[in-house]
N, CA and C atoms as an extended XYZ file, in Angstrom:
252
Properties=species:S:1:pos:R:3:atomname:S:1:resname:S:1:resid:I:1 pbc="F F F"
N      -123.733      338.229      142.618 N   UNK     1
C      -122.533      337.427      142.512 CA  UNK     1
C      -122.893      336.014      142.035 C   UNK     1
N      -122.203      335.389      141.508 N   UNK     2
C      -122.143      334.207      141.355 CA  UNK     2
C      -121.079      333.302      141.031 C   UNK     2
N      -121.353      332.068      141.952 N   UNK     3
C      -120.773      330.832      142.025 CA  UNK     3
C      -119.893      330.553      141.207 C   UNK     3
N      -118.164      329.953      141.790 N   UNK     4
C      -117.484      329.367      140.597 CA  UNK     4
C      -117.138      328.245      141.726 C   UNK     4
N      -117.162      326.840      141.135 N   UNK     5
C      -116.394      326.031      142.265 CA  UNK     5
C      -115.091      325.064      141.170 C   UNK     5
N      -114.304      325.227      141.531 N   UNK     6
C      -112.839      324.835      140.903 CA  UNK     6
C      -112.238      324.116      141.670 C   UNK     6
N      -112.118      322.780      140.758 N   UNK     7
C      -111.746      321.503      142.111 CA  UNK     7
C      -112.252      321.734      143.728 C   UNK     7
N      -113.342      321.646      143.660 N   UNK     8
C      -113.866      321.657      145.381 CA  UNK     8
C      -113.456      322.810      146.066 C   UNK     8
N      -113.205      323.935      145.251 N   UNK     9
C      -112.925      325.281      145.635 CA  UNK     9
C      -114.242      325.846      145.665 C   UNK     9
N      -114.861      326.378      146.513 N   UNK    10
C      -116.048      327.570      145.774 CA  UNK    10
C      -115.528      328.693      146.289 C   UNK    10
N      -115.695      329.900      144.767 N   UNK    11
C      -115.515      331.515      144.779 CA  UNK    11
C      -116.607      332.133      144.523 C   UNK    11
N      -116.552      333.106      145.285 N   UNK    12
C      -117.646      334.104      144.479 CA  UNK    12
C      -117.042      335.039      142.959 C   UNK    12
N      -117.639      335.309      142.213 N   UNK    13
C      -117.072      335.761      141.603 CA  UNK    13
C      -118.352      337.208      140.612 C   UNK    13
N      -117.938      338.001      140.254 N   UNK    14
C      -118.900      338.929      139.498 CA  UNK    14
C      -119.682      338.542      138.538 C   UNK    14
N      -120.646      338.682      138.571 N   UNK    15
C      -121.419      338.393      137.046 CA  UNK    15
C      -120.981      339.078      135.890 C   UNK    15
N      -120.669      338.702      134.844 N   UNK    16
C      -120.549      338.970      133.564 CA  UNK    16
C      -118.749      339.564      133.396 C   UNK    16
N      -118.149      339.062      134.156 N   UNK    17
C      -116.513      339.267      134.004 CA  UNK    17
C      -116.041      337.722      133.579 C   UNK    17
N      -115.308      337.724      132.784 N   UNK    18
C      -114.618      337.347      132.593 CA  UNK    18
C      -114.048      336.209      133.929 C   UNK    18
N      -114.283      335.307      133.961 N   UNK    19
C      -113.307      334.377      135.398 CA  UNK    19
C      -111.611      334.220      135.322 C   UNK    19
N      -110.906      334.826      134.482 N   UNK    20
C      -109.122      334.340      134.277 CA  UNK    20
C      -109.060      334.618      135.922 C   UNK    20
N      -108.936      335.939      136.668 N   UNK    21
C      -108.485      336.272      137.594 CA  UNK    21
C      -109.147      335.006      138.808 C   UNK    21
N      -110.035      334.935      138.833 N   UNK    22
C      -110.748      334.008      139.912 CA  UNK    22
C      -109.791      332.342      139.970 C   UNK    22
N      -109.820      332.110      138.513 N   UNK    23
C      -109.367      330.578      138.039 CA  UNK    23
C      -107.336      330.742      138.392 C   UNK    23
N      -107.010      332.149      138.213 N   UNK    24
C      -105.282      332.073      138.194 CA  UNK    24
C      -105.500      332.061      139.840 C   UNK    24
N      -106.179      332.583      140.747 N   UNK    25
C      -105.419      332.446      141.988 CA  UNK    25
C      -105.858      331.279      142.713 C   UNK    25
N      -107.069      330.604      141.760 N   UNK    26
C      -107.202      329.033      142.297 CA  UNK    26
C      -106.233      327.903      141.605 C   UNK    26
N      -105.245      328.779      141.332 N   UNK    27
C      -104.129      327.350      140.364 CA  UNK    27
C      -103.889      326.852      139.275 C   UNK    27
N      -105.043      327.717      138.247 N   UNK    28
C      -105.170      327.287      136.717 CA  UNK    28
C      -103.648      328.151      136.477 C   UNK    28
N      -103.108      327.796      135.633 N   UNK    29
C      -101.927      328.717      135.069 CA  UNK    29
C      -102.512      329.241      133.840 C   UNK    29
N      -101.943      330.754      133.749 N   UNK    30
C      -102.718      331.202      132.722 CA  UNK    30
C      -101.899      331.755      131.465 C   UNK    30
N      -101.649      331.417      131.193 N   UNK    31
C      -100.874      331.642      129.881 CA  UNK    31
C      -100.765      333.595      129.310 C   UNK    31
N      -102.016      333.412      128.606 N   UNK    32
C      -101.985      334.654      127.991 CA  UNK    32
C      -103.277      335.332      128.059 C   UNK    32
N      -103.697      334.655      128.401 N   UNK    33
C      -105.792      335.435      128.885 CA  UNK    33
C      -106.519      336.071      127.106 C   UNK    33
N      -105.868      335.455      126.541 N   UNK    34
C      -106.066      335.971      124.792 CA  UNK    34
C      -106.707      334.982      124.034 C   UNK    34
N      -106.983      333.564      124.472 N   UNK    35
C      -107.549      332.590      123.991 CA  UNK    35
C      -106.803      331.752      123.034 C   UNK    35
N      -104.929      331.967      123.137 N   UNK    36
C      -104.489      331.197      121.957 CA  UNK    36
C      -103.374      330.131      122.403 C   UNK    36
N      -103.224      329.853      123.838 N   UNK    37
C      -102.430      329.538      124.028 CA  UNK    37
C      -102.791      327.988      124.677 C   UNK    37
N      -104.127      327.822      124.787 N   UNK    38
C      -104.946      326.460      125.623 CA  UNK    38
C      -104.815      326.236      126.998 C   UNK    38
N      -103.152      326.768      128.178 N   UNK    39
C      -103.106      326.463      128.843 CA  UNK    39
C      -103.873      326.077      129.890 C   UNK    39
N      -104.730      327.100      129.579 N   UNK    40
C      -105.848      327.166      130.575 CA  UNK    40
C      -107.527      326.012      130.930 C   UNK    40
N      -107.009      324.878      129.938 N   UNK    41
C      -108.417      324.907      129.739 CA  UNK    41
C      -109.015      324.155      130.919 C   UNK    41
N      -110.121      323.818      130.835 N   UNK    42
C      -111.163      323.400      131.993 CA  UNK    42
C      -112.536      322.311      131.447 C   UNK    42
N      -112.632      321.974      132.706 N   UNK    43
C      -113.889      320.799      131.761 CA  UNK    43
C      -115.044      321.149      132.960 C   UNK    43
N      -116.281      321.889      132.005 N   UNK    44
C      -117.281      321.977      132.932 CA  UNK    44
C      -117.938      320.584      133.261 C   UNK    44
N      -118.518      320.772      134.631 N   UNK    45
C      -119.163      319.486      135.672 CA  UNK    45
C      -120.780      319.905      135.384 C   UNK    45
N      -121.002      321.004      135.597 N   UNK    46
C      -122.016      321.113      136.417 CA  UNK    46
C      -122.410      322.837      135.521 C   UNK    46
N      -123.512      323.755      135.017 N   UNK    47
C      -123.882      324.746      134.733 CA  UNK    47
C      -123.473      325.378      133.360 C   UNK    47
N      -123.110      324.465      132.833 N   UNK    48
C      -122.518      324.864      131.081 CA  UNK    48
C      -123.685      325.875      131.231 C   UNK    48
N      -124.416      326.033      131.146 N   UNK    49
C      -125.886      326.918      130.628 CA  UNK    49
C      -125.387      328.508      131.049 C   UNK    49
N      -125.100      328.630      132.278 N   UNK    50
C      -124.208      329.921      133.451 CA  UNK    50
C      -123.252      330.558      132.805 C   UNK    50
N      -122.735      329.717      131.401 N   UNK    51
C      -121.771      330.388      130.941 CA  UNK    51
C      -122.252      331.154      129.536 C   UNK    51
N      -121.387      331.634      129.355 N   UNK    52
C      -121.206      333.053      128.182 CA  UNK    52
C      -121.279      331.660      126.940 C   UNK    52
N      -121.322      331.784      125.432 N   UNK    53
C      -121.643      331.721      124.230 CA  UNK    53
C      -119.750      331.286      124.360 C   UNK    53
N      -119.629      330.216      123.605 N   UNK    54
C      -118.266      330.291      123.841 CA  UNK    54
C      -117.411      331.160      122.186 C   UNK    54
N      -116.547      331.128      122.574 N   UNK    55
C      -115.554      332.549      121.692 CA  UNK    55
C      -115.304      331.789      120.341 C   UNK    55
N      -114.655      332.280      119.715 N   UNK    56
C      -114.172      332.233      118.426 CA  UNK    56
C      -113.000      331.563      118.624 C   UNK    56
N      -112.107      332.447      119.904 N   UNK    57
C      -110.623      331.903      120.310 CA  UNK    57
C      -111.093      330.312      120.744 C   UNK    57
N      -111.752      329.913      121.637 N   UNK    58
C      -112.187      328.492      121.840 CA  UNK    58
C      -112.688      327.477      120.929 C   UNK    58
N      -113.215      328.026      119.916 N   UNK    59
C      -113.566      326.928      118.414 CA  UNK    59
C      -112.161      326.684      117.961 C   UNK    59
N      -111.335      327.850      118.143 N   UNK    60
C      -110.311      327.829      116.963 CA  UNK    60
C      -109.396      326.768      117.143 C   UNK    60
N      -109.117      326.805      118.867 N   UNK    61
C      -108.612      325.600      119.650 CA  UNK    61
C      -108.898      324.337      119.794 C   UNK    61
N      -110.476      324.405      118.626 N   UNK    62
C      -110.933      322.769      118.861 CA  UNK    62
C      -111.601      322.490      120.368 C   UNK    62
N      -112.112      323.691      121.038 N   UNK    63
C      -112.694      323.334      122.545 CA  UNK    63
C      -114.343      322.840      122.054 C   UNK    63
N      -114.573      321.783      122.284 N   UNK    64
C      -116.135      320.976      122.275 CA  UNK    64
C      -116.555      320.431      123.651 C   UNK    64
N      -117.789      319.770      123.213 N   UNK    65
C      -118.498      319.456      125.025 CA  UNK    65
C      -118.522      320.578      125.831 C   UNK    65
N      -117.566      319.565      126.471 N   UNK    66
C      -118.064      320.466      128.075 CA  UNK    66
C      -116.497      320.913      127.998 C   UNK    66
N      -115.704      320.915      127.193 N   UNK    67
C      -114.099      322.103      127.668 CA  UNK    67
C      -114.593      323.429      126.988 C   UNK    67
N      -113.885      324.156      127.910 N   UNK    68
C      -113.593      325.943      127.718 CA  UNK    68
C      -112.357      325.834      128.428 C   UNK    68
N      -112.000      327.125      127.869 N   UNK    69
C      -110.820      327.761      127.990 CA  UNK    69
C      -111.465      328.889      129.162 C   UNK    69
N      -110.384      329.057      130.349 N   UNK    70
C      -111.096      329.636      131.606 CA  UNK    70
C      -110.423      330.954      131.108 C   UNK    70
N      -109.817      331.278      130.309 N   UNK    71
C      -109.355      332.908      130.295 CA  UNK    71
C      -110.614      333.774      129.280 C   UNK    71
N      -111.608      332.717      128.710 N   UNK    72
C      -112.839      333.288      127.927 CA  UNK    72
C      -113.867      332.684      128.327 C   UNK    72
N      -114.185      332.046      129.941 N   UNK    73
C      -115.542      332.368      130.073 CA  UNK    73
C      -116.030      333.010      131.061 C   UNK    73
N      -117.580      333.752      130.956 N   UNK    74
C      -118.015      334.802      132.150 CA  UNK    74
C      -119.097      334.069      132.327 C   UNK    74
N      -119.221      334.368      133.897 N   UNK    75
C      -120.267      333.320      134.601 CA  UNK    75
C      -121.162      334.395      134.473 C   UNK    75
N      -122.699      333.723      134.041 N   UNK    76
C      -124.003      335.179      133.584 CA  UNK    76
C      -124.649      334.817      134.994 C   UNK    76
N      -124.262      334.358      135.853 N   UNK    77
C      -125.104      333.641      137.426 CA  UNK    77
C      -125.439      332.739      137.715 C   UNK    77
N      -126.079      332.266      138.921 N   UNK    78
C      -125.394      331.194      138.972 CA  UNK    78
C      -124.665      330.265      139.560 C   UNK    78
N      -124.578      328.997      139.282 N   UNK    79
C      -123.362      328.102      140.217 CA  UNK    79
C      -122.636      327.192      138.439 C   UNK    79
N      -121.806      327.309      138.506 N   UNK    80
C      -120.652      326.401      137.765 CA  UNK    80
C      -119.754      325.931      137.885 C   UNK    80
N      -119.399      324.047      138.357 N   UNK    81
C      -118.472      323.403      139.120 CA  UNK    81
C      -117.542      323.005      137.575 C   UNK    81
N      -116.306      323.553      137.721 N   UNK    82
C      -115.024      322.730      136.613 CA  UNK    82
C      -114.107      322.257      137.289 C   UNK    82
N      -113.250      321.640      136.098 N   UNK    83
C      -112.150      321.022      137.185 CA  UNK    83
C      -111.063      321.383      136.035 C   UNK    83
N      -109.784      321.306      136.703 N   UNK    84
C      -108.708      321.617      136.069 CA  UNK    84
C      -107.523      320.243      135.988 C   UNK    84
């Protein structure tokens, strides 16, 4: 398992899934889990490295630094603190 902490939340969450489900019942609103809609996005704190290669849907949106879009990233293990 590994670490997601969301605003001073910590979850456990599966390795290599996808986080939408983890991030919607900690309060992110999630739009469409498809990568086109931005609602979702997030600004990593802490473990950018923990995360997945970011998507195509997230360039397309203009996501740089430290934002992702939480409906396209999977924690590979790990601890990764964002905030919403």
């Amino acid at each position: 398992m590994a670490k997601l902490v969301l605003n001073n939340e910590e979850i456990e969450v599966e390795e290599k899934v996808r986080i939408v489900d983890a991030i919607e019942d900690a309060g992110v609103p999630i739009g469409c889990s498809n990568g086109v809609c931005g609602t979702c996005e997030v600004e990593v704190i802490e473990g950018m490295d923990n995360l997945n290669e970011m998507t195509e849907e997230e360039e397309d949106l203009g996501m740089e630094g430290n934002k992702r879009l939480g409906c396209q990233c999977e924690l590979n293990g790990g601890r990764v603190v964002m905030e919403y």
